[in-house]
FITOR-755935 format. One record per atom (N, C-alpha, C): residue number from 1; residue in three letters; chain; x, y, z. Coordinates in nm, 4 decimals, m for minus. Example, Ala and Ser with C-alpha at 12.3 -4.5 7.8 and 13.67 -1.06 7.14 Angstrom:
2
PT pos code unit       xx       yy       zz
PT   1  ALA    A   1.3190  m0.5690   0.7800
PT   1  ALA    A   1.2300  m0.4500   0.7800
PT   1  ALA    A   1.3200  m0.3300   0.7800
PT   2  SER    A   1.2850  m0.2250   0.7080
PT   2  SER    A   1.3670  m0.1060   0.7140
PT   2  SER    A   1.2900   0.0030   0.7870
//
This chain:
129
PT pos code unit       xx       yy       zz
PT   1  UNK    A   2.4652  m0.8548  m0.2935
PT   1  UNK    A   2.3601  m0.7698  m0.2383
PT   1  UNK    A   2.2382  m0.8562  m0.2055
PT   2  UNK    A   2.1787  m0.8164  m0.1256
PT   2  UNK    A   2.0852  m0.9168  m0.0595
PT   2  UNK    A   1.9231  m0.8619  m0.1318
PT   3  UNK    A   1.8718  m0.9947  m0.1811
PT   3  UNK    A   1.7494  m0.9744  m0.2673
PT   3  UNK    A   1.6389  m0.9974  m0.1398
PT   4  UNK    A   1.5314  m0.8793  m0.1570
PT   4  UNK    A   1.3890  m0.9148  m0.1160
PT   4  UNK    A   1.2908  m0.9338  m0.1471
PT   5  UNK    A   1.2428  m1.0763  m0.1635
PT   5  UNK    A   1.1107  m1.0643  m0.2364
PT   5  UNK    A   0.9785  m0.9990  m0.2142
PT   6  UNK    A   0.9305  m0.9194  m0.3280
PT   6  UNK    A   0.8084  m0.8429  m0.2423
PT   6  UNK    A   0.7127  m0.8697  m0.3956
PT   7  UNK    A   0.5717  m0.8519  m0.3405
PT   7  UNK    A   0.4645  m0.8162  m0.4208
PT   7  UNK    A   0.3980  m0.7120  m0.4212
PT   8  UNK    A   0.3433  m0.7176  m0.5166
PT   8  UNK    A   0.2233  m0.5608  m0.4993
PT   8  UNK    A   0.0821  m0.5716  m0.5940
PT   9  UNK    A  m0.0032  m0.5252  m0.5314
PT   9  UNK    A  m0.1116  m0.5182  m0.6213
PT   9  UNK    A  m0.1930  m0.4205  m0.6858
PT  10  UNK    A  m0.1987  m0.4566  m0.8124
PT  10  UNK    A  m0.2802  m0.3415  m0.9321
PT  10  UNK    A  m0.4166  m0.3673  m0.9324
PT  11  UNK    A  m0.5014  m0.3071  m0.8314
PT  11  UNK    A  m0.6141  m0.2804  m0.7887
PT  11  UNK    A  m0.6998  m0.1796  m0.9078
PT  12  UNK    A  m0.7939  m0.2668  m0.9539
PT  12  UNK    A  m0.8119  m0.2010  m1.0693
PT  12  UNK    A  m1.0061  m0.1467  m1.0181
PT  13  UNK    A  m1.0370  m0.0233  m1.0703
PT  13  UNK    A  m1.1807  m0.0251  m1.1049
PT  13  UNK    A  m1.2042   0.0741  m1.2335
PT  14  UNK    A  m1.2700   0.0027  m1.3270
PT  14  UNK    A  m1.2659   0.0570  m1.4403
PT  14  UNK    A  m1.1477   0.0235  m1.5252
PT  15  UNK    A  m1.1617   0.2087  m1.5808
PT  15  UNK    A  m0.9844   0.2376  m1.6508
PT  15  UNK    A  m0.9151   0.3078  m1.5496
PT  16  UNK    A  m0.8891   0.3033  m1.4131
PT  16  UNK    A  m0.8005   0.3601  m1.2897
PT  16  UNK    A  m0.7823   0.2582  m1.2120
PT  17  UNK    A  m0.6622   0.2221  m1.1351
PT  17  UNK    A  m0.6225   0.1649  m1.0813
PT  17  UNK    A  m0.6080   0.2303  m0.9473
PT  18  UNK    A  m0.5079   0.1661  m0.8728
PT  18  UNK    A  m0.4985   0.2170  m0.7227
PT  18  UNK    A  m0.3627   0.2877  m0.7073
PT  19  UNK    A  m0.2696   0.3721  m0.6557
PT  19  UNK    A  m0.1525   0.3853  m0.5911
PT  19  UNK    A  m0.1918   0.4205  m0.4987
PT  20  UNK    A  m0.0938   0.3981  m0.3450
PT  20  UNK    A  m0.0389   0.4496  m0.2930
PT  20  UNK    A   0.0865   0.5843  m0.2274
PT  21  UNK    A   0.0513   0.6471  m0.1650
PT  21  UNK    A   0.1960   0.7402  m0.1505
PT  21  UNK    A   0.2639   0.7094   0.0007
PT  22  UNK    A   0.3879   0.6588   0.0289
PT  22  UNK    A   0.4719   0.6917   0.0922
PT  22  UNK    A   0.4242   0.7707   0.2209
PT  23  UNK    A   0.3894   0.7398   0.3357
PT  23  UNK    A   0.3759   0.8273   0.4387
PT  23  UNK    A   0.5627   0.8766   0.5112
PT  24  UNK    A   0.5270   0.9902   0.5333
PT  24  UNK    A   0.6158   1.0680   0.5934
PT  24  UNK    A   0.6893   0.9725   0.7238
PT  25  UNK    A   0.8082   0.9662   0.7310
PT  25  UNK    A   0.9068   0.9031   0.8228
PT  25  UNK    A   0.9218   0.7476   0.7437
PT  26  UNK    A   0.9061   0.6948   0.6340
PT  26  UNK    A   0.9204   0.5995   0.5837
PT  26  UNK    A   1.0280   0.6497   0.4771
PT  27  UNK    A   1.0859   0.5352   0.4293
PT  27  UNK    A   1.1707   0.5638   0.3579
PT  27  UNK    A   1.1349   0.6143   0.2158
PT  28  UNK    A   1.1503   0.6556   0.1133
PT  28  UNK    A   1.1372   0.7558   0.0020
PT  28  UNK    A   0.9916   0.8024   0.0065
PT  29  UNK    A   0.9416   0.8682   0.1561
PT  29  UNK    A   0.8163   0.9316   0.1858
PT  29  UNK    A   0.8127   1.0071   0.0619
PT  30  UNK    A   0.6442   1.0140   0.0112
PT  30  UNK    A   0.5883   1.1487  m0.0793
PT  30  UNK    A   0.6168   1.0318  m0.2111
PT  31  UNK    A   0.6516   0.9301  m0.2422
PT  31  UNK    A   0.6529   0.8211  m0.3635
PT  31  UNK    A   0.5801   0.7883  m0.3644
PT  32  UNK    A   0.5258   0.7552  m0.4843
PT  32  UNK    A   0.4402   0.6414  m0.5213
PT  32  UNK    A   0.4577   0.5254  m0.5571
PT  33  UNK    A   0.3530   0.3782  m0.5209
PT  33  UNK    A   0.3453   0.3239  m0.6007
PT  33  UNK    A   0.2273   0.2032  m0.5577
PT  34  UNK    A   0.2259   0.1036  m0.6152
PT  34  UNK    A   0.1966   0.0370  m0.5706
PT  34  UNK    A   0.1978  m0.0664  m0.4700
PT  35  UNK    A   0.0113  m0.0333  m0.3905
PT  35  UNK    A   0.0217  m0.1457  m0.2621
PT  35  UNK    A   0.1100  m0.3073  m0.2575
PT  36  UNK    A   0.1676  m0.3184  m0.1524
PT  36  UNK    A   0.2105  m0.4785  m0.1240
PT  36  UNK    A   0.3495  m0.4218  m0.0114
PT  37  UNK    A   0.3973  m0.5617  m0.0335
PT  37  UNK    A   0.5187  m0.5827   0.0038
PT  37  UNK    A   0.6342  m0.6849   0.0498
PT  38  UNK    A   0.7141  m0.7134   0.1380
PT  38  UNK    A   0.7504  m0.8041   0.1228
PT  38  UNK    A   0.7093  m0.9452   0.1766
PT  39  UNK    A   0.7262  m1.0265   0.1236
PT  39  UNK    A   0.7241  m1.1746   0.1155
PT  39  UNK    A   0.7773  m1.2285   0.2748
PT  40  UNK    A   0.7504  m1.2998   0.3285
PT  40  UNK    A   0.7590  m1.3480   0.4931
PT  40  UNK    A   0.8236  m1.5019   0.4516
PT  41  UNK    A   0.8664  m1.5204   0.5288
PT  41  UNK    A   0.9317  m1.7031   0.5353
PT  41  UNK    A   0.8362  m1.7851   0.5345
PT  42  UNK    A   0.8283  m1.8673   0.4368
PT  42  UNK    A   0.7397  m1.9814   0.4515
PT  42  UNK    A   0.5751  m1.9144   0.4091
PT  43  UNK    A   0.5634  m1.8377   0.3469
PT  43  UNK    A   0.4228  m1.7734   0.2673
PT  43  UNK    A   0.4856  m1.7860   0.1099
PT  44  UNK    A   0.3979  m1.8012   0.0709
PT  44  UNK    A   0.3361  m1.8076  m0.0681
PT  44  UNK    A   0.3438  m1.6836  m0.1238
PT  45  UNK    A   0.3940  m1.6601  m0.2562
PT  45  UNK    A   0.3654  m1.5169  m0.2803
PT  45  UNK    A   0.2270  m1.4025  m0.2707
PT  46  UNK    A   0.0911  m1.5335  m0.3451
PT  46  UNK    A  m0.0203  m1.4840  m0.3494
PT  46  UNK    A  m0.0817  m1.5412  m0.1879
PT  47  UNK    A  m0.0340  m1.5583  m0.0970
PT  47  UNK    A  m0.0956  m1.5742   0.0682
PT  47  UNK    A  m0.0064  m1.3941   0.1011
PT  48  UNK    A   0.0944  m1.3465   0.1105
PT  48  UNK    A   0.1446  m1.2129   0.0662
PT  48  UNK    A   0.1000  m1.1281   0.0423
PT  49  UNK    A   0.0561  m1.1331  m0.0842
PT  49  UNK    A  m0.0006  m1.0411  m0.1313
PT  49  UNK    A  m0.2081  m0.9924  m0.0537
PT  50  UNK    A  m0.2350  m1.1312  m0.0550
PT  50  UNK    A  m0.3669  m1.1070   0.0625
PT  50  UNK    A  m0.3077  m1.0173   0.1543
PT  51  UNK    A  m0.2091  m1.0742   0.2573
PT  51  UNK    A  m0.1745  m1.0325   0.3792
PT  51  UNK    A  m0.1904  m0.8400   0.3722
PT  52  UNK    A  m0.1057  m0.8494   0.2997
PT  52  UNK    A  m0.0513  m0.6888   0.2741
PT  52  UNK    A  m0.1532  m0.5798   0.2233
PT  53  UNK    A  m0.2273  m0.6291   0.1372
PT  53  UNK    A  m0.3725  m0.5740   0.1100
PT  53  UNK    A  m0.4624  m0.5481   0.2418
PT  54  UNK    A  m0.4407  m0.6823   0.2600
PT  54  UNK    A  m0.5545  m0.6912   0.4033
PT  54  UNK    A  m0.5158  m0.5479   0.5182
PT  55  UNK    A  m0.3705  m0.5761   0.5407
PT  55  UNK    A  m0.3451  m0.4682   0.6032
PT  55  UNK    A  m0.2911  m0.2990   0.5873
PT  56  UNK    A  m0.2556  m0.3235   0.5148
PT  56  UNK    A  m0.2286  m0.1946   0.4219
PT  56  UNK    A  m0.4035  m0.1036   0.3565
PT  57  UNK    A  m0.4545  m0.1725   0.3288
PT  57  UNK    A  m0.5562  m0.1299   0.2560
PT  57  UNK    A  m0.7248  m0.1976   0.2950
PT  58  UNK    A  m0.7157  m0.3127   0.4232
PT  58  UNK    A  m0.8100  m0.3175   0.4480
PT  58  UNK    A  m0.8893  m0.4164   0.3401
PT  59  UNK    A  m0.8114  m0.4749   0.2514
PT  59  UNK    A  m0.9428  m0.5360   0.1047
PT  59  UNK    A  m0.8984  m0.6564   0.1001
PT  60  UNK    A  m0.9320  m0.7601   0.0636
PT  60  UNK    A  m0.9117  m0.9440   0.0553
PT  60  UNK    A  m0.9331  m0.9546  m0.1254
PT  61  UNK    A  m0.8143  m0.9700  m0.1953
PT  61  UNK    A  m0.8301  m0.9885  m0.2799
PT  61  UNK    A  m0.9452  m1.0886  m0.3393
PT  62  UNK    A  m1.0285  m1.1062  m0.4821
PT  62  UNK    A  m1.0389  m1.2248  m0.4853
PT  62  UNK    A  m1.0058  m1.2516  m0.5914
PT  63  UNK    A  m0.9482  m1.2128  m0.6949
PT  63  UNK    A  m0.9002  m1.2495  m0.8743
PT  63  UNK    A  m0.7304  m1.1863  m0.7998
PT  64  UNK    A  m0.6479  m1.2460  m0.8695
PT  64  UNK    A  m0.5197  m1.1898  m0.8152
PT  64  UNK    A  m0.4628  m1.2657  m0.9808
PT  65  UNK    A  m0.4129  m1.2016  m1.0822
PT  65  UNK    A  m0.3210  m1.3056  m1.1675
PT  65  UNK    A  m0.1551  m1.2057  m1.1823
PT  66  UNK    A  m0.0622  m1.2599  m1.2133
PT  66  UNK    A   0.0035  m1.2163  m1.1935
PT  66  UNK    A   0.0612  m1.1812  m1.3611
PT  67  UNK    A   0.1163  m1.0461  m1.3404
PT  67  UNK    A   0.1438  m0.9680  m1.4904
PT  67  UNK    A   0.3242  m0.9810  m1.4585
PT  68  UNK    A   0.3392  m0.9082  m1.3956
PT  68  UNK    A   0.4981  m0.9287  m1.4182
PT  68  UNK    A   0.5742  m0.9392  m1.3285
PT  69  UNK    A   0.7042  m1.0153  m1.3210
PT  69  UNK    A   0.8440  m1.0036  m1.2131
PT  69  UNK    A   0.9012  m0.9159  m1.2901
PT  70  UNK    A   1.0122  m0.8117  m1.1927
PT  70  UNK    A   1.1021  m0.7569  m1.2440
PT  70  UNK    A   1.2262  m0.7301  m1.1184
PT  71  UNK    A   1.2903  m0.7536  m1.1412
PT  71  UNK    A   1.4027  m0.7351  m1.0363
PT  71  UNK    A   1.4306  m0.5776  m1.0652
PT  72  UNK    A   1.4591  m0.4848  m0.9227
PT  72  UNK    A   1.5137  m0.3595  m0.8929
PT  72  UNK    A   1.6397  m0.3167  m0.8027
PT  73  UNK    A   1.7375  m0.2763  m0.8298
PT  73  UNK    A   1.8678  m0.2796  m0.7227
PT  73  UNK    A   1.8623  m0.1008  m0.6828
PT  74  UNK    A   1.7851  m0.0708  m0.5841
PT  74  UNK    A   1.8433   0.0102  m0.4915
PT  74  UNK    A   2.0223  m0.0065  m0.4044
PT  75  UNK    A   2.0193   0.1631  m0.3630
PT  75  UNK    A   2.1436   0.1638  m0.3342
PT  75  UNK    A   2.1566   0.0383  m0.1719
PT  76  UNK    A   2.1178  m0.0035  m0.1548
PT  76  UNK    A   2.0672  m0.0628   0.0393
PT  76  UNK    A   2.0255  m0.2127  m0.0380
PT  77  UNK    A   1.9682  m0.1945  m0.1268
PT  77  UNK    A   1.9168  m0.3582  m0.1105
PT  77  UNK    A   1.8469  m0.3913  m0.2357
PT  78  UNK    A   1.8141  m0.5162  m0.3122
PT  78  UNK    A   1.7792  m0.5871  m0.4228
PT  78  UNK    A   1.6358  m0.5999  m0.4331
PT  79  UNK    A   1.5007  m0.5827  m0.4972
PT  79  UNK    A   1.4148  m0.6355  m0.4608
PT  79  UNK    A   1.3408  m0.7325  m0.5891
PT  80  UNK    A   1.2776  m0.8185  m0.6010
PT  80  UNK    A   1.3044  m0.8817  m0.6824
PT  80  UNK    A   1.1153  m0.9168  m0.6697
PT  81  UNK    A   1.0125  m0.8105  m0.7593
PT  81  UNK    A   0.8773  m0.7797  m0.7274
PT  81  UNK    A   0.7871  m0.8645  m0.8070
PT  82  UNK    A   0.6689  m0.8616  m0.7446
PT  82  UNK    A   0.5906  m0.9874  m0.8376
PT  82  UNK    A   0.4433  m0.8845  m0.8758
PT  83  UNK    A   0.4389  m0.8503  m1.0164
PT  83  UNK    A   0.3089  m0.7651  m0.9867
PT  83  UNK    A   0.1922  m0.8126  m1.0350
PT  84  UNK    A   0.0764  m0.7651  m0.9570
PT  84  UNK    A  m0.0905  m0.8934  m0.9901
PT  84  UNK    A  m0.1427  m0.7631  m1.0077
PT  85  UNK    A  m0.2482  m0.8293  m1.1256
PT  85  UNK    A  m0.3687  m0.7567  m1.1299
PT  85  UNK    A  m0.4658  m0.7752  m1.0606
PT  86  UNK    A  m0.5547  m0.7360  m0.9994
PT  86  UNK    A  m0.6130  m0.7448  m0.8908
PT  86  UNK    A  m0.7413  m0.6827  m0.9515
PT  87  UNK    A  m0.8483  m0.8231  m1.0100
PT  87  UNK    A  m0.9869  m0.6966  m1.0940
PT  87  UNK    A  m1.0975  m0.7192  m0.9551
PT  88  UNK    A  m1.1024  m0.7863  m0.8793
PT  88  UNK    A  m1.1829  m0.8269  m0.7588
PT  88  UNK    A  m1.1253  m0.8301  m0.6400
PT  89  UNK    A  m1.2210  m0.7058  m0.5662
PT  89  UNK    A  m1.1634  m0.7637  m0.4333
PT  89  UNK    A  m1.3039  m0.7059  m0.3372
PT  90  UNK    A  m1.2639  m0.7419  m0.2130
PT  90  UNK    A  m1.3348  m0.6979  m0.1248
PT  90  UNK    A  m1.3346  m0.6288  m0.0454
PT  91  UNK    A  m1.4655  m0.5282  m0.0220
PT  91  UNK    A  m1.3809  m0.4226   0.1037
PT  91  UNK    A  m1.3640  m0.2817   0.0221
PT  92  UNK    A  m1.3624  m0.1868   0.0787
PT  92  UNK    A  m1.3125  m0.0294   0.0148
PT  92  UNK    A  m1.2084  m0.0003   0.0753
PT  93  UNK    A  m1.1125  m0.0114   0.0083
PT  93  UNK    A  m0.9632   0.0875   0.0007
PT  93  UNK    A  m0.9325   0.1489   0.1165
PT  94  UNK    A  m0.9011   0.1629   0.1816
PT  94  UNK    A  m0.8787   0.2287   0.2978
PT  94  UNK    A  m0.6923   0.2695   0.3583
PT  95  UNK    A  m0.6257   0.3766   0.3700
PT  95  UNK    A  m0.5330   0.3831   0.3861
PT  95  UNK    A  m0.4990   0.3318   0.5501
PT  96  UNK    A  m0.4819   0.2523   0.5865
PT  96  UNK    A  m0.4531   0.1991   0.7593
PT  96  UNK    A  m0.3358   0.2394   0.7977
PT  97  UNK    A  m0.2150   0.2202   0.7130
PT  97  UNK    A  m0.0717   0.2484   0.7620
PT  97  UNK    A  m0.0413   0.4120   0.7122
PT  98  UNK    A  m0.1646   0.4578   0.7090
PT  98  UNK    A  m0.1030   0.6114   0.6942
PT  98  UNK    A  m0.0511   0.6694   0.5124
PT  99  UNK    A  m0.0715   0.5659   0.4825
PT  99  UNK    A  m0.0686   0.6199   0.3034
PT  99  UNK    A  m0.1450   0.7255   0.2661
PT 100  UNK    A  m0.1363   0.8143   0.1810
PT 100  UNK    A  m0.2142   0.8556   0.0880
PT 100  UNK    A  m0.2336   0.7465  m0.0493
PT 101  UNK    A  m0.3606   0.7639  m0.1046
PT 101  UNK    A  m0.4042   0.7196  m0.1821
PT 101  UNK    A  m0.5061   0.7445  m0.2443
PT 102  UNK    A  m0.5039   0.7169  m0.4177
PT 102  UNK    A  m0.5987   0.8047  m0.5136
PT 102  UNK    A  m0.6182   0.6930  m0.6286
PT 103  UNK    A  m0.7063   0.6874  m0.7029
PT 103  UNK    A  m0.7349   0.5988  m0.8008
PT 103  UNK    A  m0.6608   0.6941  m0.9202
PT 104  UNK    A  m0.6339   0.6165  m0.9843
PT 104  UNK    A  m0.6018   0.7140  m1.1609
PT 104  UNK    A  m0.5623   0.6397  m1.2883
PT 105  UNK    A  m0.5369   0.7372  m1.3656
PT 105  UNK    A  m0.5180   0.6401  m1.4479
PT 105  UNK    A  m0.3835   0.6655  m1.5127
PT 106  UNK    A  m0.3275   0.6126  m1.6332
PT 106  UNK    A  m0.2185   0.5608  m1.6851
PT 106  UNK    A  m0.1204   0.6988  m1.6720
PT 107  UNK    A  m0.1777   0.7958  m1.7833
PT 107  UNK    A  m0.1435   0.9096  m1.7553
PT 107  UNK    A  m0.1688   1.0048  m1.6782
PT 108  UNK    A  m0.2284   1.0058  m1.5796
PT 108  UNK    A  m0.2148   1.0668  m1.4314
PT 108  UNK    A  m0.0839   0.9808  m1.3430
PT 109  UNK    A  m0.0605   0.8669  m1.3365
PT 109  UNK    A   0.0334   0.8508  m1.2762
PT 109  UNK    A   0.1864   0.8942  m1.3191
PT 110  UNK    A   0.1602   0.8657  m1.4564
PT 110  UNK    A   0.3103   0.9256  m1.5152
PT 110  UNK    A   0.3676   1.0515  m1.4795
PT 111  UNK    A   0.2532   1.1556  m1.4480
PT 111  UNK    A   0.3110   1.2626  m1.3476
PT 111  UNK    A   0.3475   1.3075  m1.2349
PT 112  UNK    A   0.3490   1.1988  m1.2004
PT 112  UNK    A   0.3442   1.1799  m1.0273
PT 112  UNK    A   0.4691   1.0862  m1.0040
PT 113  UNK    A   0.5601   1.1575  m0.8795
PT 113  UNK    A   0.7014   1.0333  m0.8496
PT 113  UNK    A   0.6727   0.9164  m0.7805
PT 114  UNK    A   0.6639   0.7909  m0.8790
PT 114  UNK    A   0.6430   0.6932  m0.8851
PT 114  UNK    A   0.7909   0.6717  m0.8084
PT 115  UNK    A   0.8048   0.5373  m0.7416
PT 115  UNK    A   0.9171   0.4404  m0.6577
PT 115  UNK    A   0.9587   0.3710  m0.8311
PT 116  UNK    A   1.0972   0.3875  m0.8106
PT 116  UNK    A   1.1403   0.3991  m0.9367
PT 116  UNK    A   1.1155   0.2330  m1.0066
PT 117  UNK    A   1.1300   0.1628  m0.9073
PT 117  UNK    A   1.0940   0.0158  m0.9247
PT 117  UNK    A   0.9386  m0.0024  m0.9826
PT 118  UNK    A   0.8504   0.0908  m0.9571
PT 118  UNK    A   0.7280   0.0552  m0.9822
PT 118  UNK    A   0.7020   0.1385  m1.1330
PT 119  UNK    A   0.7457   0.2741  m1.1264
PT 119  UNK    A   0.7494   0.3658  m1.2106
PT 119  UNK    A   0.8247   0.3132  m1.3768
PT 120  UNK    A   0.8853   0.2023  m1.3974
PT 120  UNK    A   0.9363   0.1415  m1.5421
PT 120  UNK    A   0.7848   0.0586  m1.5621
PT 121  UNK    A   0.7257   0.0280  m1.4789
PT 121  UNK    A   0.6003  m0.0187  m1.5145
PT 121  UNK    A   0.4811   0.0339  m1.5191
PT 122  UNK    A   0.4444   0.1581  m1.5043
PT 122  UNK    A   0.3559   0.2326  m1.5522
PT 122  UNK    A   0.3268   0.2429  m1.6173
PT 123  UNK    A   0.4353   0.2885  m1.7410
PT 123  UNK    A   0.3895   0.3658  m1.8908
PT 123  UNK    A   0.3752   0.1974  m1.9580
PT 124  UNK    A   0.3772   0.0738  m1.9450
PT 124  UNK    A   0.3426  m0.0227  m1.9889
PT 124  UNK    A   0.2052  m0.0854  m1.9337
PT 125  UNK    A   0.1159  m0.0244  m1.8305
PT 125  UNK    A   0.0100  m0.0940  m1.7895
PT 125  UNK    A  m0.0975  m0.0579  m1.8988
PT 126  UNK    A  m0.1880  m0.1632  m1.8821
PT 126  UNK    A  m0.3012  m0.1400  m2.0217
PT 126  UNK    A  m0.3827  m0.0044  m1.9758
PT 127  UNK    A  m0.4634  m0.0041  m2.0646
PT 127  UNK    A  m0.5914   0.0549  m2.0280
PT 127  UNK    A  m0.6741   0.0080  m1.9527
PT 128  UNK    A  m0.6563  m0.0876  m1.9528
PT 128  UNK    A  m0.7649  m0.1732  m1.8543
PT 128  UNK    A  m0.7425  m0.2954  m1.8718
PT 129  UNK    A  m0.7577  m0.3601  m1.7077
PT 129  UNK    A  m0.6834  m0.4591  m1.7167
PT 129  UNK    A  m0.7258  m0.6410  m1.8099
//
């Protein structure tokens, strides 16, 4: 099965972080999880993770450290994710590609359908990062 590397970032202010939701005609539209995505040929994970922020959300990281890899096997394809905490950045949040998006916190997200890849890492994020 063919692995994709992707990142994402845990955009933090305070004790709430950032998700994203899934815009409609994308694949598991109405999910959550966290901003990023995949990794391009010849980029860097954390040049990536800028990219995808930048466009997805409009913000230029500037603290990026990275908390965890975890590999996920969907039925279609492997993805194999790199996740950063993200306590600085620049810019306000902005949905560009049509996301919804809400700040919250640990247990507000746990009620909400998290992308199942992102969702084993929820109920483990701190209180603050």
């Amino acid at each position: 099965m063919r692995v994709v590397p992707v990142v994402a970032g845990i955009l933090w202010r305070g004790d709430r972080f950032l998700a994203v939701c899934r815009p409609e005609g994308k694949p598991r539209a109405g999910a959550w999880e966290f901003p990023g995505g995949k990794v391009e040929p010849g980029e860097t994970p954390e040049e990536a993770l800028a990219r995808e922020l930048g466009e997805e959300l409009g913000v230029r990281p500037l603290t990026a450290s990275l908390w965890r890899e975890v590999r996920h096997d969907y039925p279609e394809l492997s993805v194999a994710l790199r996740f950063y905490h993200v306590t600085r950045f620049e810019g306000e949040p902005f949905p560009h590609e049509g996301h919804g998006l809400a700040w919250m916190t640990r247990t507000e997200a746990l009620a909400l359908p998290f992308l199942e890849a992102d969702l084993e890492l929820v109920a483990d994020l701190p209180d603050r990062p």
